[in-house]
C-alpha positions as semicolon CSV with decimal commas, in nm:
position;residue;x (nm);y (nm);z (nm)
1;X;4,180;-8,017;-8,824
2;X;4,090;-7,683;-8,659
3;X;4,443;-7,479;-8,663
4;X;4,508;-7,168;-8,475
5;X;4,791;-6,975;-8,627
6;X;5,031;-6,749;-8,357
7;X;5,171;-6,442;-8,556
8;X;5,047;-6,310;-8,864
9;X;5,396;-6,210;-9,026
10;X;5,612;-6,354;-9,314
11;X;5,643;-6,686;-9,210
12;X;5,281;-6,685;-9,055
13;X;5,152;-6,589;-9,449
14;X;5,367;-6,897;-9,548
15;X;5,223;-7,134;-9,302
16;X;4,862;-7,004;-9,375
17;X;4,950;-7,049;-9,740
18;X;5,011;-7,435;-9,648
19;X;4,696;-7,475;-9,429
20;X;4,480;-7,362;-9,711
21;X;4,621;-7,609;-9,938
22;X;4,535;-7,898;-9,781
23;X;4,139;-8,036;-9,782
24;X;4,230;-8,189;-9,414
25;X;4,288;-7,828;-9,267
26;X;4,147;-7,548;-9,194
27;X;4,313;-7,190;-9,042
28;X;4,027;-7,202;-8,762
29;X;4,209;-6,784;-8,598
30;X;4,493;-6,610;-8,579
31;X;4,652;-6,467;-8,328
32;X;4,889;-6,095;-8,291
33;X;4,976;-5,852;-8,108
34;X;4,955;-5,653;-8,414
35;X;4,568;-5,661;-8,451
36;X;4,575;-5,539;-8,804
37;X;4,809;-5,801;-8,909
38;X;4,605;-6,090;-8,739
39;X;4,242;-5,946;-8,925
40;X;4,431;-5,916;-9,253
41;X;4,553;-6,244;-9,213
42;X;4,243;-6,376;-9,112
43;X;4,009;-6,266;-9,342
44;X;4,200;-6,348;-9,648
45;X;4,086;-6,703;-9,538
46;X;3,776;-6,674;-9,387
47;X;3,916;-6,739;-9,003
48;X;3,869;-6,500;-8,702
49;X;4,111;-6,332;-8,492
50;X;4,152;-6,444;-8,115
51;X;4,334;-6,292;-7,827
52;X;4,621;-6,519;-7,710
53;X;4,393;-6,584;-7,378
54;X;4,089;-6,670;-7,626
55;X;4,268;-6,866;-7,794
56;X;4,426;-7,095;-7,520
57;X;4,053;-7,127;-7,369
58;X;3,891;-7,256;-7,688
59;X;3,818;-7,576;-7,728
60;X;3,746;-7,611;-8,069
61;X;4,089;-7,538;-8,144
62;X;4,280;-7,910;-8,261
63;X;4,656;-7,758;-8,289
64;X;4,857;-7,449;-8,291
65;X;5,102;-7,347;-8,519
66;X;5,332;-7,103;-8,350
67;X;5,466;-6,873;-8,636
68;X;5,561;-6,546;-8,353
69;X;5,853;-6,409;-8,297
70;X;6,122;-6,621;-8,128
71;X;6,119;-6,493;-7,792
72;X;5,786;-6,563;-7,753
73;X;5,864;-6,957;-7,884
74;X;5,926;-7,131;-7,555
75;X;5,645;-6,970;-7,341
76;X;5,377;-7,077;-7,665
77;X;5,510;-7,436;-7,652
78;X;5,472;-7,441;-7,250
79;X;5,116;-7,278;-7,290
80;X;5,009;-7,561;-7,548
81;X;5,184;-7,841;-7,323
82;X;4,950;-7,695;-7,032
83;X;4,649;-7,708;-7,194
84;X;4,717;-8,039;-7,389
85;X;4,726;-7,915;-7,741
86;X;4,964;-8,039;-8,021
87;X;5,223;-7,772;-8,162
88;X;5,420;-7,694;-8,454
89;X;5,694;-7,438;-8,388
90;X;5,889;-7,277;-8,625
91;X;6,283;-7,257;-8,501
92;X;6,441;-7,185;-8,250
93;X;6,318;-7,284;-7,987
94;X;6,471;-7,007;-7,786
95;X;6,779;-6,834;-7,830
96;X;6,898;-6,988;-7,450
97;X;6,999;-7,356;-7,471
98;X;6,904;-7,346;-7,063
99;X;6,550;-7,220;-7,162
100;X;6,511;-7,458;-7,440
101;X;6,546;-7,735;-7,233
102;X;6,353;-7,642;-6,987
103;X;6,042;-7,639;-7,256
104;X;6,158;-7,936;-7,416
105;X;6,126;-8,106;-7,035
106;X;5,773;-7,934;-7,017
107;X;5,634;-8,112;-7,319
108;X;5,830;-8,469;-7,260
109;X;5,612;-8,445;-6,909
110;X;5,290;-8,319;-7,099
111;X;5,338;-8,594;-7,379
112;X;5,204;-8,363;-7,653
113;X;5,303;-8,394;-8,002
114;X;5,543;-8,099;-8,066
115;X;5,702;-8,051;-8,422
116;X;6,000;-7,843;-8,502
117;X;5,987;-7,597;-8,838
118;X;6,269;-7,748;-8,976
119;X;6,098;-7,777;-9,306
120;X;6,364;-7,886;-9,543
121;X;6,352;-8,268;-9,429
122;X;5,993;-8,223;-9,642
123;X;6,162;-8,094;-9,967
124;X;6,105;-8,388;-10,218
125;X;6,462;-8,324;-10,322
126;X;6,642;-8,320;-9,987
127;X;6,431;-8,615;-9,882
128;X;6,543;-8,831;-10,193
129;X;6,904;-8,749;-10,118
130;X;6,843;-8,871;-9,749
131;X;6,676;-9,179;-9,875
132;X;6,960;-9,261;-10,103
133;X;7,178;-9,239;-9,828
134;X;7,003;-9,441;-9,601
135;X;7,002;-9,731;-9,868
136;X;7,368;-9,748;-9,911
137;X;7,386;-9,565;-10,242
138;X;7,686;-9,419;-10,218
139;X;7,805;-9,623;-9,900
140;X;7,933;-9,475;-9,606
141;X;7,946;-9,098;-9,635
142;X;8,314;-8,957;-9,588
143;X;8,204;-8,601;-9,645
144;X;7,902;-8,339;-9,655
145;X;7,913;-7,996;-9,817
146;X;7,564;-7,781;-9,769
147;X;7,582;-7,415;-9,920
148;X;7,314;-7,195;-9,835
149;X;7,282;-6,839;-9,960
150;X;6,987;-6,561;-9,928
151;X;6,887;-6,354;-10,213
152;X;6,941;-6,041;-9,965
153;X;6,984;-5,926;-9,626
154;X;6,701;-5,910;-9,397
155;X;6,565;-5,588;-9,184
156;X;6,802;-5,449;-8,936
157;X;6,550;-5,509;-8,743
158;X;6,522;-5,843;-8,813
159;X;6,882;-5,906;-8,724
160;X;6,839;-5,755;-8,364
161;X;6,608;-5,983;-8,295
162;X;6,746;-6,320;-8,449
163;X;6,978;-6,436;-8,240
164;X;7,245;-6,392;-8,512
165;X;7,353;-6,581;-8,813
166;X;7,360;-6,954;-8,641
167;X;7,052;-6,939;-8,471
168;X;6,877;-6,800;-8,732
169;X;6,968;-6,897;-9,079
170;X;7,223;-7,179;-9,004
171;X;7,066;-7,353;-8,729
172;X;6,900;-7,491;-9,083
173;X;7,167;-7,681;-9,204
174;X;7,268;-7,776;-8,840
175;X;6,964;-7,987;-8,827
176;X;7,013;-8,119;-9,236
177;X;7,334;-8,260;-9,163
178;X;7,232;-8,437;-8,828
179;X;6,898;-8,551;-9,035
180;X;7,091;-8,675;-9,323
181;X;7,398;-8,872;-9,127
182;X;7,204;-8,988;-8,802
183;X;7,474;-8,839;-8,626
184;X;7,588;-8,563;-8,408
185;X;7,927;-8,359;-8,396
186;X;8,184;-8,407;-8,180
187;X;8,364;-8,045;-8,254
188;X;8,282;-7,715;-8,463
189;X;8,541;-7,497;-8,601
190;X;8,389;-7,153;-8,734
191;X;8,511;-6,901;-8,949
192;X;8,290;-6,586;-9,018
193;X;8,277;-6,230;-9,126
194;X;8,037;-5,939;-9,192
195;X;8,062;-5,784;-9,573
196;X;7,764;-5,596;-9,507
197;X;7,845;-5,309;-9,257
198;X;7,472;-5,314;-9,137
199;X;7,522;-5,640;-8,983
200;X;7,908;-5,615;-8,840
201;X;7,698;-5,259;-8,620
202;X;7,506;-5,555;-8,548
203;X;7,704;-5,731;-8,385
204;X;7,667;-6,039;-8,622
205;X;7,838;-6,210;-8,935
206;X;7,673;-6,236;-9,244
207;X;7,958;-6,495;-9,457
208;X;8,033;-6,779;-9,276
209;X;8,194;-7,130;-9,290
210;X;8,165;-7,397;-9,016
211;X;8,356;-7,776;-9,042
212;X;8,221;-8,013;-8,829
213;X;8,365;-8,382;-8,764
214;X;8,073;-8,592;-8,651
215;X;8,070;-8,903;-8,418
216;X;8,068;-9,167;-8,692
217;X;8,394;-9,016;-8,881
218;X;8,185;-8,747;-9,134
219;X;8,318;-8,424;-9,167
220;X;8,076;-8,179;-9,246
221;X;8,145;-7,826;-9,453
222;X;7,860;-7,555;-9,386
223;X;7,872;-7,267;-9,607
224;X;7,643;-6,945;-9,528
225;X;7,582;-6,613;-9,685
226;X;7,313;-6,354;-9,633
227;X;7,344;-6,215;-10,006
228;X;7,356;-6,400;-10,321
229;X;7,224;-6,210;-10,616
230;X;7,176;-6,502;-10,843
231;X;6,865;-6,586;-10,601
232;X;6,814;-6,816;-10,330
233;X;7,161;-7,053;-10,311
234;X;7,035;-7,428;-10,207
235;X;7,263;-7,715;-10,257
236;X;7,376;-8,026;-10,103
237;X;7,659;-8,288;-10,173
238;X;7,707;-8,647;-10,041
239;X;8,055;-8,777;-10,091
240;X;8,055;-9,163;-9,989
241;X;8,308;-9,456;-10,095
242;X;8,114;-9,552;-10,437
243;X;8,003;-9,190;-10,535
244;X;7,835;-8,848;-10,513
245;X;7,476;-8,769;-10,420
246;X;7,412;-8,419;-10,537
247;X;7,048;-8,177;-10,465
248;X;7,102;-7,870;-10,707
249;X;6,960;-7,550;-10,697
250;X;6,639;-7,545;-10,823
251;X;6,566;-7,266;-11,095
252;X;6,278;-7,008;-11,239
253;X;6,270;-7,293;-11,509
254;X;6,416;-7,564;-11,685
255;X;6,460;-7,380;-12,014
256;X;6,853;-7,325;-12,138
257;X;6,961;-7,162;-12,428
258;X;7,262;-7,290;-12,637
259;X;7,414;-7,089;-12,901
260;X;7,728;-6,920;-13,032
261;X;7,761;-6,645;-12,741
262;X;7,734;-6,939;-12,525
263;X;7,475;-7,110;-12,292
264;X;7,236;-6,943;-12,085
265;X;6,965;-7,061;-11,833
266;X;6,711;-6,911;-11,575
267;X;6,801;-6,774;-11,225
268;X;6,784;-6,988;-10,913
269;X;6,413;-6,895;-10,767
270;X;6,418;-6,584;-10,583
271;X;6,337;-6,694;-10,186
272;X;6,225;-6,972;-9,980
273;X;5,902;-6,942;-10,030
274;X;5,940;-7,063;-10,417
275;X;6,191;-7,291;-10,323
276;X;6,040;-7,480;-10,056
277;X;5,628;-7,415;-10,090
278;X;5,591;-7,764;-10,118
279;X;5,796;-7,902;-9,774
280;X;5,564;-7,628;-9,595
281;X;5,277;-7,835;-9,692
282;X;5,420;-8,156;-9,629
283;X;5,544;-8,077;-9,325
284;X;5,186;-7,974;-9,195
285;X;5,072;-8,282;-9,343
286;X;5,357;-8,493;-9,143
287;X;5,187;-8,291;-8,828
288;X;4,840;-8,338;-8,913
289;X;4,965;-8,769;-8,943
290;X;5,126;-8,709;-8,598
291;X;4,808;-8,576;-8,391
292;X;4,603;-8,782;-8,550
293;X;4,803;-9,115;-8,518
294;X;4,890;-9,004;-8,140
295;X;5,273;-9,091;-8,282
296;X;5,570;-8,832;-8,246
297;X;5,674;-8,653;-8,506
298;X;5,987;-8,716;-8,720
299;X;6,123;-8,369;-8,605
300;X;6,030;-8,295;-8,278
301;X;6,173;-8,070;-7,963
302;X;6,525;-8,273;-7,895
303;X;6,625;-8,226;-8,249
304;X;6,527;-7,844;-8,180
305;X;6,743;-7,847;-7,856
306;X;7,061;-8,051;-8,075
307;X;7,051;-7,796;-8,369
308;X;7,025;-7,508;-8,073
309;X;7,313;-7,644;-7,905
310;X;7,548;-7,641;-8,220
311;X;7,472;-7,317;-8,289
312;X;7,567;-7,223;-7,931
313;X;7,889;-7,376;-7,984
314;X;7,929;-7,255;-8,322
315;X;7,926;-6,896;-8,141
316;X;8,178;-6,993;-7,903
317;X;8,418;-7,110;-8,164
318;X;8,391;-6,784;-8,354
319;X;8,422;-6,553;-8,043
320;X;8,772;-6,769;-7,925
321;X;8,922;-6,882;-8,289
322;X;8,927;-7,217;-8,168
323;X;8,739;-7,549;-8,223
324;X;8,464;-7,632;-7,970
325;X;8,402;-7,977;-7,867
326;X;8,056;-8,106;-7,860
C-alpha cells in the first residue's frame, strides 16, 4: 500500500516510523510546506517529496495519512474525499464543531474510508481492558477514572496553535471513555487551572479535571496535566458491580529493587512515542484492513465529530462554572 504522508513534523516521524514497520506498507512521499522537513523525512526512507498539488494528482498514491497541522485537517480530508482516496487523520478534526461537520458530511457523501488518530483504542493494554468490559468482567461499569499526564509542556508555540487543553490533549480520553462504555455524556462539569504561567498568557489551562455522567448511568472522572516529572502518566480504572479493571502505567522496565532503604523501580517511559509505538502500528494496520476490505474503520469521522463536541462543551463549562448538558 502506496502511502503519502502530509507533514513531516513530530507526529509525521511517528507515523513514518509505523509505515516502515510493516512489510504491507510503504511511505510512497511526503508532503510540507517546510521543504527541508519533507526531504529529510523522505529520504530517511527512501520516498520522494511531492507538492500538495502533486500529490493529489498522482495516481499511484493508495492512501494519505494526514499528519499537518490542525488547521489544515478538514480541507486534507475534503481534498482526499474529492479525489476518492482513503485517509487517516490524526485529531482534531478541526478546532470548529460547524467545520467538522461539514467534512464529516463531505466524506459520508464521498463514501471513502476515513480513520481518526485516536490511537489508544490500538494499545494492547487499553484494548484488553475494553474487551474485558465488553464480556461482563466486572459487570456493569458504575464508574471510570482515566489520568493522563505529559512528561512536560509543549512549545508556546505549540499551544497557540492547539486549540487548548481539550482539543488537544484531552479530546484523547474524550474518545477512550466513549470507546470503552459505548456511550455518550449527557453533561460535563470542568474544573481547570494553569500552574505554568506560559500557558495561563496563553490563554489556556494546563491541570484539569472533567466529571462526566453518561447516558447509561456511568460517571466518568478525567484527570489532565501537562507536566508530570515521573514521565508520561497513563492509567485507566473500571469500577463495575463484581470488581476493578485496572491498565497501569507502563515503565522503562520491569526490574524493582527490594531492600532495607525500601523498594525502588524504573520511571514510567518518558513520552508517547515509547508508550504507545505499538498502537501506531496497529492502527495503520486496522487502516490498511479497512481500504483493503472496502469496510469502515472502527474509528472513523463521527467519533472525531463526538470527541470534538465534548471538548466544545468542556470549554463552555469552564468559561461559565457550570455543568453543560450534552
Amino acid at each position: 500500500m502506496k502511502i503519502c504522508l502530509i507533514g513531516a513534523g513530530r507526529i509525521g516521524a511517528v507515523h513514518a516510523i509505523a509505515i516502515a514497520s510493516d512489510e504491507n506498507a510503504n511511505l510512497h512521499s511526503v508532503v510540507d510546506f517546510h521543504q527541508e522537513s519533507a526531504e529529510k523525512l523522505a529520504n530517511k526512507y527512501n520516498a520522494i517529496t511531492l507538492s500538495m498539488d502533486e500529490a493529489f494528482e498522482n495516481n499511484e498514491i493508495d492512501a494519505f495519512i494526514i499528519a499537518s497541522s490542525t488547521s489544515t485537517h478538514a480541507d486534507l480530508i475534503e481534498k482526499c474525499a474529492k479525489v476518492g482516496k482513503p485517509v487517516f487523520c490524526e485529531k482534531p478534526i478541526d478546532l470548529s464543531l460547524d467545520r467538522a461537520l461539514s467534512c464529516a458530511k463531505a466524506v459520508e457523501e464521498s463514501g471513502i474510508v476515513c480513520m481518526l488518530g485516536f490511537n489508544r483504542r490500538f494499545d494492547p493494554h487499553m484494548a484488553s481492558l475494553k474487551s474485558q468490559v465488553d464480556a461482563n468482567a466486572i459487570g456493569s461499569v458504575q464508574s471510570l477514572v482515566i489520568t493522563s499526564h505529559d512528561p512536560e509542556p509543549p512549545s508556546m508555540e505549540y499551544i497557540a496553535g492547539s486549540g487548548g487543553l481539550f482539543l488537544d490533549m484531552m479530546i484523547h480520553d474524550f474518545d477512550m471513555a466513549c470507546w470503552i462504555l459505548d456511550d455518550s455524556p449527557s453533561s460535563i462539569y470542568v474544573a481547570a487551572n494553569a500552574v505554568n504561567d506560559a500557558i495561563a498568557g496563553q490563554g489556556d489551562v494546563d491541570t484539569a479535571s472533567v466529571i462526566m455522567n453518561m447516558k447509561k448511568g456511568a460517571i466518568v472522572t478525567i484527570m489532565n496535566g501537562r507536566q508530570a516529572s515521573f514521565g508520561y502518566d497513563q492509567r485507566v480504572e473500571a469500577f463495575g458491580e463484581t470488581g476493578m479493571l485496572q491498565v497501569k502505567n507502563a515503565l522503562e522496565d520491569n526490574v524493582v529493587l527490594s531492600n532495607s532503604s525500601g523498594i525502588r523501580q524504573a520511571k514510567n517511559q518518558h513520552f508517547f512515542l515509547e508508550r504507545y509505538g505499538k498502537a501506531f502500528h496497529n492502527e495503520l494496520v486496522h487502516f490498511m484492513d479497512s481500504f483493503q476490505s472496502g469496510v469502515q474503520p472502527s474509528v472513523n469521522i463521527s467519533d472525531g465529530v463526538l470527541a470534538l463536541k465534548i471538548a466544545e462543551a468542556a470549554k463552555e463549562s469552564l468559561l461559565s462554572g457550570n455543568s453543560i448538558n450534552l
